[in-house]
MIDOSE-1310 file (N, C-alpha, C; in nm, 2 decimals, decimal comma, always signed):
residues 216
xxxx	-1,33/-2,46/+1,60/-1,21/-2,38/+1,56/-1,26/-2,25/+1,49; -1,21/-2,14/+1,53/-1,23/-2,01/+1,48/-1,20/-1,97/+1,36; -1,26/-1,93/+1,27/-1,21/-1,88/+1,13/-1,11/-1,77/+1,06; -0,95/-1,74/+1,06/-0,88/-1,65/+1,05/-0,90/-1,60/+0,89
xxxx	-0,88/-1,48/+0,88/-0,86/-1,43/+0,74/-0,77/-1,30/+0,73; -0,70/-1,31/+0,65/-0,63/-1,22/+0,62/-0,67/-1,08/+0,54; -0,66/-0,96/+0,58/-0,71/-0,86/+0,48/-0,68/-0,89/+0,35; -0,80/-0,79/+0,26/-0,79/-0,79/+0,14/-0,85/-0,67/+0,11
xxxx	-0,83/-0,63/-0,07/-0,90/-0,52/-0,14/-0,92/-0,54/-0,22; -1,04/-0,47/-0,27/-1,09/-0,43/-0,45/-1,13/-0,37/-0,48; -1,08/-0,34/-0,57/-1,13/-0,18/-0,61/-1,26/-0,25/-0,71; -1,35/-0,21/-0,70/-1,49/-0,26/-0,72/-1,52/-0,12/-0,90
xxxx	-1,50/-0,01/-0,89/-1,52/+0,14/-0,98/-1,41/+0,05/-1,10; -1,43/+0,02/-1,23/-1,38/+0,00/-1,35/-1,28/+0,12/-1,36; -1,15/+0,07/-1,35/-1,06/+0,16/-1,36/-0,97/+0,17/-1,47; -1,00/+0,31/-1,57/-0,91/+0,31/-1,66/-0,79/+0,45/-1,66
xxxx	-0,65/+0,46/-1,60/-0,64/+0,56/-1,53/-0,57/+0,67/-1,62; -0,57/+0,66/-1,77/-0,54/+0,71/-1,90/-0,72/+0,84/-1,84; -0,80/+0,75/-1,85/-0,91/+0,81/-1,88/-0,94/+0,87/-1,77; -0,89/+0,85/-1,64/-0,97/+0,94/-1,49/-0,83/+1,07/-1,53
xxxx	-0,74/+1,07/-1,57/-0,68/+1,16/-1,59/-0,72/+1,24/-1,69; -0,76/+1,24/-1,80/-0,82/+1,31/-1,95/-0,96/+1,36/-1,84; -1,04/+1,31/-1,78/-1,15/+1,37/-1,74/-1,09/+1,46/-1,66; -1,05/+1,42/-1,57/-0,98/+1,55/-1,45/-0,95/+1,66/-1,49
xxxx	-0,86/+1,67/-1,62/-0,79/+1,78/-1,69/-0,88/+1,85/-1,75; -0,97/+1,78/-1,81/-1,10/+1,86/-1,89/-1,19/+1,93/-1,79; -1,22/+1,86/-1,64/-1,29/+1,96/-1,57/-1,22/+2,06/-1,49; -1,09/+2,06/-1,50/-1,00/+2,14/-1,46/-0,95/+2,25/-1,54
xxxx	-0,94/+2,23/-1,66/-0,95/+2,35/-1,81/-1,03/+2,41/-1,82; -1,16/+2,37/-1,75/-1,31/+2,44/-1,76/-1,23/+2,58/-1,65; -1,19/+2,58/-1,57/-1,17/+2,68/-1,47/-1,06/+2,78/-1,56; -0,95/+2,74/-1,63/-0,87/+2,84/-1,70/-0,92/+2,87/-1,86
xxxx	-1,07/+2,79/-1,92/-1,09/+2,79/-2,05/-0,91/+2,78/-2,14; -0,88/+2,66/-2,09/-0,78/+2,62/-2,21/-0,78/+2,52/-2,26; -0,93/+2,49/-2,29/-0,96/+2,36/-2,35/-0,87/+2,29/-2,45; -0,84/+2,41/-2,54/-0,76/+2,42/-2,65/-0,59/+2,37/-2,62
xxxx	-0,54/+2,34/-2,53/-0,45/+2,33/-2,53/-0,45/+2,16/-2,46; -0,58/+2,12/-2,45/-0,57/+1,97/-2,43/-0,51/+1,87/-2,58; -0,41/+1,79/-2,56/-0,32/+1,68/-2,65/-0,34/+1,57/-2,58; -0,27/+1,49/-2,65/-0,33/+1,33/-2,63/-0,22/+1,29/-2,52
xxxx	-0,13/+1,40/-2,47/-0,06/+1,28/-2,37/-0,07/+1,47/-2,27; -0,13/+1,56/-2,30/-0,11/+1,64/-2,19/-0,20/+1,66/-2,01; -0,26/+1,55/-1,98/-0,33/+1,54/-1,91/-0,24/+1,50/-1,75; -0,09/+1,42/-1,80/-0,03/+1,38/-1,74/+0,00/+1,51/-1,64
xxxx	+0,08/+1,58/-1,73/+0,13/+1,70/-1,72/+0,06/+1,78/-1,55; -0,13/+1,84/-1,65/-0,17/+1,91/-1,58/-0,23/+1,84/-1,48; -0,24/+1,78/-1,44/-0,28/+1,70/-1,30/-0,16/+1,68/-1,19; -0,04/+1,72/-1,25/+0,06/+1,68/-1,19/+0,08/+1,80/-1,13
xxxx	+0,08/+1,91/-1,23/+0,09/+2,05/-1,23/+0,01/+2,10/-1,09; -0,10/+2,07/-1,10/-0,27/+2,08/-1,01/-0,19/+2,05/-0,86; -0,16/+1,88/-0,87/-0,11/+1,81/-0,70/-0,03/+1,95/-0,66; +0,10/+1,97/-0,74/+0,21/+2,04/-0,71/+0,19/+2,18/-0,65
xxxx	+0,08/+2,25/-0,70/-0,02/+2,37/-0,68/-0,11/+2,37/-0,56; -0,16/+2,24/-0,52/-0,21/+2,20/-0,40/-0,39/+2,24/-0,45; -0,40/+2,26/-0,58/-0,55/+2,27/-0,70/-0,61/+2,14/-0,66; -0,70/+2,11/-0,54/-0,71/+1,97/-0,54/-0,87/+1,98/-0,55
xxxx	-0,89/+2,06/-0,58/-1,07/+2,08/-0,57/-1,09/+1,99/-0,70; -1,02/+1,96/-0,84/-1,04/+1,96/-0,95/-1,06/+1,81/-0,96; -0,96/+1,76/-0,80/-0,95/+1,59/-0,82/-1,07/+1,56/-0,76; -1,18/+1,61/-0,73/-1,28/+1,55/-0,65/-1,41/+1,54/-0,78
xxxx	-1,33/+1,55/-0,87/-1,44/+1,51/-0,97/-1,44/+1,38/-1,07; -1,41/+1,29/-0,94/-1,41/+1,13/-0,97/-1,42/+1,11/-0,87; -1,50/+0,97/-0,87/-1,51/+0,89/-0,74/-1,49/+0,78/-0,76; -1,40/+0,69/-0,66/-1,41/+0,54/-0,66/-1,45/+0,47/-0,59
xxxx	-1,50/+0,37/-0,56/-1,52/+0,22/-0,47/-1,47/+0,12/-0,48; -1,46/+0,09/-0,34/-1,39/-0,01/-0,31/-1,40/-0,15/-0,23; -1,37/-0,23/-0,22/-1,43/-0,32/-0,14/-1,31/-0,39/-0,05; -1,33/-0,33/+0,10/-1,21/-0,40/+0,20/-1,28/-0,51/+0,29
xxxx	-1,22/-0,61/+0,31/-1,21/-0,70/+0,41/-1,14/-0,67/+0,49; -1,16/-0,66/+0,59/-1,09/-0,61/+0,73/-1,15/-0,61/+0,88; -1,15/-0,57/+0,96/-1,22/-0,58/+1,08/-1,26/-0,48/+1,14; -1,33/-0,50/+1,27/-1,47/-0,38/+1,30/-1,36/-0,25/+1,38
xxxx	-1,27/-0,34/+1,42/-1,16/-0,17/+1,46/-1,14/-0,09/+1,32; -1,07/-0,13/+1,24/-1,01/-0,06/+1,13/-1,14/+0,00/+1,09; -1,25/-0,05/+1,05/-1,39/+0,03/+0,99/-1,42/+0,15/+1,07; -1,38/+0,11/+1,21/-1,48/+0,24/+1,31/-1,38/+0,31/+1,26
xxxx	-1,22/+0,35/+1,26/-1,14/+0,45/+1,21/-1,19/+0,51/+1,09; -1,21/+0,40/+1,00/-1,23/+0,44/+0,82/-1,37/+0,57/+0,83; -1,46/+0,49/+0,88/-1,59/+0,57/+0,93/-1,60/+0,77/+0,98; -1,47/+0,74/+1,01/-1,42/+0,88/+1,06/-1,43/+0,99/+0,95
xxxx	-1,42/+0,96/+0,85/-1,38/+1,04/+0,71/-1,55/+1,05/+0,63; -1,59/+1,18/+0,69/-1,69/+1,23/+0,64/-1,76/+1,24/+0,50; -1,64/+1,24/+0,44/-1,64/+1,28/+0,28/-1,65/+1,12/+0,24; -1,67/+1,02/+0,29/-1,67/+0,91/+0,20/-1,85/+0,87/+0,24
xxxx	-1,84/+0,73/+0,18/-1,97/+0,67/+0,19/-1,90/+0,54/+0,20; -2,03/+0,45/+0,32/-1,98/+0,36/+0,39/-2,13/+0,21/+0,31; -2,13/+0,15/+0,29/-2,17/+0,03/+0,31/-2,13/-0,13/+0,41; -2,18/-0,16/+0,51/-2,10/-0,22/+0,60/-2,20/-0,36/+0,63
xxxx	-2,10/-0,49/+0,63/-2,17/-0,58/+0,69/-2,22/-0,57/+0,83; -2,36/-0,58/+0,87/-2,38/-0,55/+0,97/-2,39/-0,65/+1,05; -2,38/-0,71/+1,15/-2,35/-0,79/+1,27/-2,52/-0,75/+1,34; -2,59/-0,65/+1,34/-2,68/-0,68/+1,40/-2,81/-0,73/+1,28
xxxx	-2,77/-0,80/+1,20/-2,84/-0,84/+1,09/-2,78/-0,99/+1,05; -2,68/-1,00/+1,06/-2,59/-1,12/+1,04/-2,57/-1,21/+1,14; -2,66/-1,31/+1,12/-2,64/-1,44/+1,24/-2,54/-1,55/+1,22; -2,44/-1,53/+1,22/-2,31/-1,60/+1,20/-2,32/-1,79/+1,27
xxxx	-2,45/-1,76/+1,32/-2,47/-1,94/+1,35/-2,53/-2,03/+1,29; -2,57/-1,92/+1,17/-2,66/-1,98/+1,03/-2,55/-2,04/+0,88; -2,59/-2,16/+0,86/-2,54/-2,23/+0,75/-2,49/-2,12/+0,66; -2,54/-2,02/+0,60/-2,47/-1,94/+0,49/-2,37/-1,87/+0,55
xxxx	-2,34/-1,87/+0,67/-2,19/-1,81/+0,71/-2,12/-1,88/+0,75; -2,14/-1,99/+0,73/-2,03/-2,13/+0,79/-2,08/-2,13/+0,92; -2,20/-2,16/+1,00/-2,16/-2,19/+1,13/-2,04/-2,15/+1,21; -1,98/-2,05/+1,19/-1,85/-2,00/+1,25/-1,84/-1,85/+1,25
xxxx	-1,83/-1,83/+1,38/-1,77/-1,67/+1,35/-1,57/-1,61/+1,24; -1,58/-1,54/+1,19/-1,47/-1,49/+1,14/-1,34/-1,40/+1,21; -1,26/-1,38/+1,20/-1,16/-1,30/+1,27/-1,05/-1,27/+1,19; -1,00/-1,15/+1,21/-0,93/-1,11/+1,09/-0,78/-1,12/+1,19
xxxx	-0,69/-1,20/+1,11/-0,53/-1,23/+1,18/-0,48/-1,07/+1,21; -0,46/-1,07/+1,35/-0,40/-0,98/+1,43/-0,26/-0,90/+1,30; -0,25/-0,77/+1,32/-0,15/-0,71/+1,23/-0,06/-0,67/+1,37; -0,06/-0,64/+1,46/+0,02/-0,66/+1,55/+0,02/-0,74/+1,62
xxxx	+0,03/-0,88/+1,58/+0,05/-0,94/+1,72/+0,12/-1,03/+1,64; +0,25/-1,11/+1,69/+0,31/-1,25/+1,63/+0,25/-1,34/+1,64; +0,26/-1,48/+1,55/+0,19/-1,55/+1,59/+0,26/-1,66/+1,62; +0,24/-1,75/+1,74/+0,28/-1,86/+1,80/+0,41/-1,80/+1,91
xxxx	+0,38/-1,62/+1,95/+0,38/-1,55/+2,08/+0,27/-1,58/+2,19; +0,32/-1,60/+2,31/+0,14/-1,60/+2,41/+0,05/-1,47/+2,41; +0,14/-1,40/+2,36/+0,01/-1,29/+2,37/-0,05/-1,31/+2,23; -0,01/-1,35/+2,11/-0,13/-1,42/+2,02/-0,17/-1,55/+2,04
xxxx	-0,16/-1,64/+2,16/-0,19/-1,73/+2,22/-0,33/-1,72/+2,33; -0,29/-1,61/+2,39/-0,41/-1,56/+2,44/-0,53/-1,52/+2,40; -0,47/-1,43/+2,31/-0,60/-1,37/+2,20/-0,68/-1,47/+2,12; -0,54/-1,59/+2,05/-0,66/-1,67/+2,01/-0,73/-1,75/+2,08
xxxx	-0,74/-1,76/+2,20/-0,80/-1,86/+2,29/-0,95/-1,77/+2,32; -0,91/-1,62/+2,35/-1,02/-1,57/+2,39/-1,10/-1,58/+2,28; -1,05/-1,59/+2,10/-1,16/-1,57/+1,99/-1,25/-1,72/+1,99; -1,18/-1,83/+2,06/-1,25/-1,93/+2,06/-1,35/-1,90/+2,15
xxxx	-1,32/-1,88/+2,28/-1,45/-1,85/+2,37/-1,52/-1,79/+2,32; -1,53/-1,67/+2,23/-1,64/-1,57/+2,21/-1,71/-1,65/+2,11; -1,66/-1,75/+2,05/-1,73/-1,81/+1,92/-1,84/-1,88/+1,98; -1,77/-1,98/+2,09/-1,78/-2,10/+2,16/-2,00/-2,02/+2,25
xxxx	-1,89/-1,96/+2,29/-2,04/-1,84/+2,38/-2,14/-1,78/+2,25; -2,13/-1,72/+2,19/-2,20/-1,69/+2,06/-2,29/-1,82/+2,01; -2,25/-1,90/+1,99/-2,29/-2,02/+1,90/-2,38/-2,09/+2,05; -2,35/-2,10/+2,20/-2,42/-2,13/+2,27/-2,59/-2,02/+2,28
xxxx	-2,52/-1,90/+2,25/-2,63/-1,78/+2,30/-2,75/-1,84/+2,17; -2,70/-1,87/+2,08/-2,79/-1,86/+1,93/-2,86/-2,03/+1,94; -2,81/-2,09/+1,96/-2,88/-2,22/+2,02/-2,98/-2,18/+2,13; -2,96/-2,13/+2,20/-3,08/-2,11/+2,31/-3,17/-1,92/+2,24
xxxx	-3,16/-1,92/+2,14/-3,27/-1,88/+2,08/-3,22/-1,68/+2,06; -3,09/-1,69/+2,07/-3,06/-1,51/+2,08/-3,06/-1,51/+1,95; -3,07/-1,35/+1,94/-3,14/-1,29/+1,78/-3,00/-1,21/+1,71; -3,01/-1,23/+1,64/-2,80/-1,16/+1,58/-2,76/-1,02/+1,66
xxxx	-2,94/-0,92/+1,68/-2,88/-0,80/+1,76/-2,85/-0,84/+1,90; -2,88/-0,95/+1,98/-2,83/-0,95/+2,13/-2,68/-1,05/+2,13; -2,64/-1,13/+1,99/-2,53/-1,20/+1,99/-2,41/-1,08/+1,95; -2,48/-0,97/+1,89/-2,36/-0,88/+1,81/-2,25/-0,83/+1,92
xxxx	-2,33/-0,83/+2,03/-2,28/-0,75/+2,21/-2,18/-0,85/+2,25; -2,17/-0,91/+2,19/-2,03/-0,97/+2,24/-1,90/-1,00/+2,15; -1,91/-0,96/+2,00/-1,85/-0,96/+1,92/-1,72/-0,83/+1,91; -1,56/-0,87/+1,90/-1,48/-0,78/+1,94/-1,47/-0,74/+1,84
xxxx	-1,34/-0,62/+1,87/-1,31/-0,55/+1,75/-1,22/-0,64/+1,61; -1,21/-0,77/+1,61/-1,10/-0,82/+1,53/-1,20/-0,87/+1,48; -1,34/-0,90/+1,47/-1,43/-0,92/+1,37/-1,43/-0,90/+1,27; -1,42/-1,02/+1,16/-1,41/-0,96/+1,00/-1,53/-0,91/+0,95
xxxx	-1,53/-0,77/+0,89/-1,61/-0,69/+0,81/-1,63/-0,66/+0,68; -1,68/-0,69/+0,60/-1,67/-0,66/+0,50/-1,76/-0,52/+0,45; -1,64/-0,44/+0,42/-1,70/-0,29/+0,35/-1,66/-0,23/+0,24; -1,80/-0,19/+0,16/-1,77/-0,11/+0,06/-1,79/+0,02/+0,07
xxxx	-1,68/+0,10/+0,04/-1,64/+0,24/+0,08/-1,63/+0,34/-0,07; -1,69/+0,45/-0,05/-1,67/+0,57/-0,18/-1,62/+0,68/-0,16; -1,52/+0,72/-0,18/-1,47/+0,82/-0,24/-1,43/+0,91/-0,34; -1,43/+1,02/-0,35/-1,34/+1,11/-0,48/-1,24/+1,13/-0,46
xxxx	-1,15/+1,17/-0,55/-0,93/+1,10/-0,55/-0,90/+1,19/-0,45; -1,00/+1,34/-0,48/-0,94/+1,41/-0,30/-0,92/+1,35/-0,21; -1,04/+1,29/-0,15/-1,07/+1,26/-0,02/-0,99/+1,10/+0,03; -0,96/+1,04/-0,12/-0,86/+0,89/-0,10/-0,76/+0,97/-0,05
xxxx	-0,67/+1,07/-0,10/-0,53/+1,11/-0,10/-0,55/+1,16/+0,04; -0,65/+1,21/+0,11/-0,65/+1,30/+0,25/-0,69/+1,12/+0,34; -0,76/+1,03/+0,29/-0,76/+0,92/+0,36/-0,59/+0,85/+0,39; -0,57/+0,82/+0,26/-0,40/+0,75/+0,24/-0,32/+0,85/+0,35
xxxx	-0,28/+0,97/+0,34/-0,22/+1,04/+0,43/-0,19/+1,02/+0,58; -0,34/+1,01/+0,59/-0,35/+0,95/+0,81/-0,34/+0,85/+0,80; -0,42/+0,70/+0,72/-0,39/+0,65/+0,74/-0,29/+0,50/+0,75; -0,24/+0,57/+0,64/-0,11/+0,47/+0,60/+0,05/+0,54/+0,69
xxxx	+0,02/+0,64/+0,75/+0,11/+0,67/+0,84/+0,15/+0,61/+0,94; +0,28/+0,60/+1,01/+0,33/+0,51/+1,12/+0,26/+0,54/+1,20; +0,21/+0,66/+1,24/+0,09/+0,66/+1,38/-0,01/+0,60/+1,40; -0,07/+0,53/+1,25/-0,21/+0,49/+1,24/-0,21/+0,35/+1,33
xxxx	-0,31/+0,31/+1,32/-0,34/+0,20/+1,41/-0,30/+0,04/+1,34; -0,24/-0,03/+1,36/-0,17/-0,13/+1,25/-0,29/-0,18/+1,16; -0,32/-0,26/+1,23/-0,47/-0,31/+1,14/-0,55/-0,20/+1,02; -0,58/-0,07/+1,06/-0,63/+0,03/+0,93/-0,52/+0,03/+0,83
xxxx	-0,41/+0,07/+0,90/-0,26/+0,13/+0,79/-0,23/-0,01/+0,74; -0,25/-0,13/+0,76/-0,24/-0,25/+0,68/-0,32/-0,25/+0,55; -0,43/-0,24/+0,58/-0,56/-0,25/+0,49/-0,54/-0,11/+0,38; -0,48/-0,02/+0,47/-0,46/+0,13/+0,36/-0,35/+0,11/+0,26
xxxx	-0,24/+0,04/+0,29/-0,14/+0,02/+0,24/-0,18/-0,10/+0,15; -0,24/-0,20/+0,14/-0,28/-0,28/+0,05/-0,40/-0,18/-0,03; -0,43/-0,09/-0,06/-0,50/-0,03/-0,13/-0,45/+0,07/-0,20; -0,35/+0,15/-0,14/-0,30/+0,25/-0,18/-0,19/+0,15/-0,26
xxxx	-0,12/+0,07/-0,26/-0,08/-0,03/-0,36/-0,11/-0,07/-0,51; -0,25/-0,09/-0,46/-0,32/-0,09/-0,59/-0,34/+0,03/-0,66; -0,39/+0,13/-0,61/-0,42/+0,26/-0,67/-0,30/+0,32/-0,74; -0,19/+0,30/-0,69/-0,03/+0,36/-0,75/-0,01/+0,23/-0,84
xxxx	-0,06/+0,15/-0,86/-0,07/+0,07/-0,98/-0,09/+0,05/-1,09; -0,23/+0,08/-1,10/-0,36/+0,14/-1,18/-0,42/+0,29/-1,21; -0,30/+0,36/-1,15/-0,37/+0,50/-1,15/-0,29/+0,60/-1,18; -0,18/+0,66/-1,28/-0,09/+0,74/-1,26/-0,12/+0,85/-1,19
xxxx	+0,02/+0,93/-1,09/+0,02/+1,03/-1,12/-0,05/+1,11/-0,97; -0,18/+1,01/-0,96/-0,25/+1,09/-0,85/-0,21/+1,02/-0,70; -0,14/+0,97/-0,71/-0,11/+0,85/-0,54/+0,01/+0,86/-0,55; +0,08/+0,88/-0,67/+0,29/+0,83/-0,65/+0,38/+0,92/-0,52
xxxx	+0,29/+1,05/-0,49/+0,34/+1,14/-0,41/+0,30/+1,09/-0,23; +0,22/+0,98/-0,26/+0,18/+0,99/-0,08/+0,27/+0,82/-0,06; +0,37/+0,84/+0,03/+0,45/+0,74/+0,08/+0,37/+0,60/+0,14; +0,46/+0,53/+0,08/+0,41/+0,37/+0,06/+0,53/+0,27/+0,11
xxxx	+0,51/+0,21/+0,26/+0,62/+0,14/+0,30/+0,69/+0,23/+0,42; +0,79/+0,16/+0,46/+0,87/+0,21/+0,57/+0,96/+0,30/+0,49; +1,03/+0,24/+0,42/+1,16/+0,34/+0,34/+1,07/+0,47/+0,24; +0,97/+0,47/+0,22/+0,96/+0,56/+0,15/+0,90/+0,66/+0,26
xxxx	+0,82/+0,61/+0,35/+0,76/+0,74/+0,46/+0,89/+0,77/+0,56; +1,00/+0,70/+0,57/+1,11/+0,75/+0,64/+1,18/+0,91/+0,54; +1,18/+0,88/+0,43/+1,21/+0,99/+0,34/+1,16/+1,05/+0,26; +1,01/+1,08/+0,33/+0,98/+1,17/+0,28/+0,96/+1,33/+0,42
């Protein structure tokens, strides 16, 4: 039997978001020299000021990491965004028929597909075969890079990803959008969740959910 998992996230970068906002403002005062007019709660203000201005050069002077569980479609998307840095479990390094991975391949539960519908009936019948064949190839002596060739895109991945708050807010944008591909905009939306959590100020403006991207 095949191993399902549900996405997840972590924000991995120690997050204190009092303090990523005091830094922002201070390397952002550097450009108007109004150091002097930094106070203990005005940081809110000028970062807010900054988004509203569309001053977003100021936000790229922080970076976070992260750590998503998700699968090999949603990563090839993530991958797309130049401005980040990728660390990726690799499949042609990872022999999934070896004791420290459970003897089982992994699969991340379909974000579009129902479950106990035939078309998630089918799919999971086919994730059994691919296990079923994998686990046959690796017994008769295949090496993880000739077993990876048959591993689909619902493959769970685990990656840690870096960004600066620019390049998150231009990430969150595509792809937490209804256009996005379900599986990424799942994983985005469980992230961007967190970040408008833990973070004032710098995320509250990029829509989160159906009712909030309907009106914006």
């Amino acid at each position: 039997m095949v191993k399902l998992v549900e996405p997840s996230v972590e924000i991995i970068t120690p997050i204190d978001g009092d303090y990523i906002l005091k830094h922002l403002e201070l390397c952002a005062r550097n450009c108007y020299k109004s150091e002097d007019k930094i106070t203990t709660d005005s940081a809110k203000s000028m970062i807010k000021k900054l988004l509203e201005m569309g001053h977003e050069a100021m936000i790229e002077h922080f970076g976070i990491t992260v750590k998503l569980t998700t699968d090999v479609g949603a990563y090839k998307d993530l991958t797309r965004h130049r401005m980040a840095s990728f660390a990726i479990e690799s499949t042609r390094f990872c022999n999934y028929s070896k004791g420290k991975y459970g003897n089982e391949l992994t699969f991340m539960k379909p974000s579009n597909m129902e479950e106990g519908t035939e078309i998630y009936n089918i799919w999971y019948k086919t994730m059994e075969m691919i296990e079923k064949s994998y686990m046959e190839m690796a017994a008769n002596g295949a090496k993880a890079d000739q077993l990876r060739m048959m591993l689909p895109h619902s493959t769970k991945a685990d990656v840690i990803m870096t960004a600066n708050i620019r390049e998150w807010r231009h990430i969150f944008k595509l792809r937490c959008a209804p256009a996005a591909h379900p599986s990424v905009q799942h994983i985005m939306l469980l992230l961007l969740k967190e970040f408008r959590k833990q973070i004032p100020i710098l995320f509250d403006d990029i829509p989160y959910g159906l009712e909030e991207q309907q009106a914006a």
